[in-house]
C-alpha positions as CSV (number, residue, x, y, z in Angstrom):
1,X,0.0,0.0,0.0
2,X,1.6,3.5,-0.7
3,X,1.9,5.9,1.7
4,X,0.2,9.1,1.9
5,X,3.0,11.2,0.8
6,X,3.8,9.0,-2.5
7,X,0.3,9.1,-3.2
8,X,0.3,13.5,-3.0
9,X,3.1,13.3,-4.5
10,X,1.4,11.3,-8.2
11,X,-1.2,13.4,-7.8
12,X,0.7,16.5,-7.8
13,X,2.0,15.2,-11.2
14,X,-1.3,14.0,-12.6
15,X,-2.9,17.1,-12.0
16,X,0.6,19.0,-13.8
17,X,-0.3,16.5,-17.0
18,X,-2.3,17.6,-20.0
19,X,-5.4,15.3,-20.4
20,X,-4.5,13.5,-23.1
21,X,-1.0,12.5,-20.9
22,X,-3.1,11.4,-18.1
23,X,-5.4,9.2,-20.3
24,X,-2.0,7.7,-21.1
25,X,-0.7,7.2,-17.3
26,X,-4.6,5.7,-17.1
27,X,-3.8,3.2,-19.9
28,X,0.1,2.2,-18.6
29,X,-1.4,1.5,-14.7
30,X,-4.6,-0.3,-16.4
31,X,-1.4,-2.5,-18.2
32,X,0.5,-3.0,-14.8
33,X,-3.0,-4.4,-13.1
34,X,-3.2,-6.6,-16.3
35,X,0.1,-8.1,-16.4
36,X,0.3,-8.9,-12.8
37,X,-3.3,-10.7,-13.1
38,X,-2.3,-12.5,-16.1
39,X,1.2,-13.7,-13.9
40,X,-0.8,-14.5,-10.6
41,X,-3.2,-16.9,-13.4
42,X,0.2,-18.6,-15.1
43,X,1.3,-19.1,-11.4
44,X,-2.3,-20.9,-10.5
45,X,-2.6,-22.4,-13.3
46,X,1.4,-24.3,-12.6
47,X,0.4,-25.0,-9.7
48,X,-2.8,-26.6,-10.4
49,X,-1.0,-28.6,-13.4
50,X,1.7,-29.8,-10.6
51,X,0.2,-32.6,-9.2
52,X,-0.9,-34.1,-12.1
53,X,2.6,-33.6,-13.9
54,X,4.1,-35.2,-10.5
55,X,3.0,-38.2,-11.6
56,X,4.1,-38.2,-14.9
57,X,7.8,-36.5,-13.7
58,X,8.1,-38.9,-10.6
59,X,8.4,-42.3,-11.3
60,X,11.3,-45.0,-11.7
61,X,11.8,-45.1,-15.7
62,X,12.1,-40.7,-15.5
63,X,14.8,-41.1,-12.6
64,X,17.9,-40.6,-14.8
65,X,16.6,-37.4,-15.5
66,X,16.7,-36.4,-12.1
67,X,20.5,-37.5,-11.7
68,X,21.4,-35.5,-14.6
């Protein structure tokens, strides 16, 4: 969570920006949200896949790999 002086501080220079500039800030934040969505779903998704992998990656005949 930011604190309140950060957060004065972006607003300070939000309210300095042009309109169109601050449609632009808008659309790079609204990115940020998306890409750490769309990592917190690849890491869910791994981890949901893991078990069933686990018994596909642990067994006797794949153990050579593992030595490697």
């Amino acid at each position: 969570m930011l604190n309140h002086r950060y957060e004065q501080k972006i607003i300070e220079k939000l309210r300095a920006l042009p309109p169109g500039r601050v449609a632009e800030v808008e659309d790079f934040v609204d990115f940020l949200h998306s890409r750490s969505e769309e990592r917190a779903l690849t890491g869910a998704a791994a981890k949901l896949a893991e078990s069933s992998f686990s018994q596909v990656w642990d067994n006797e005949s794949d153990a050579d790999y593992d030595r490697l």
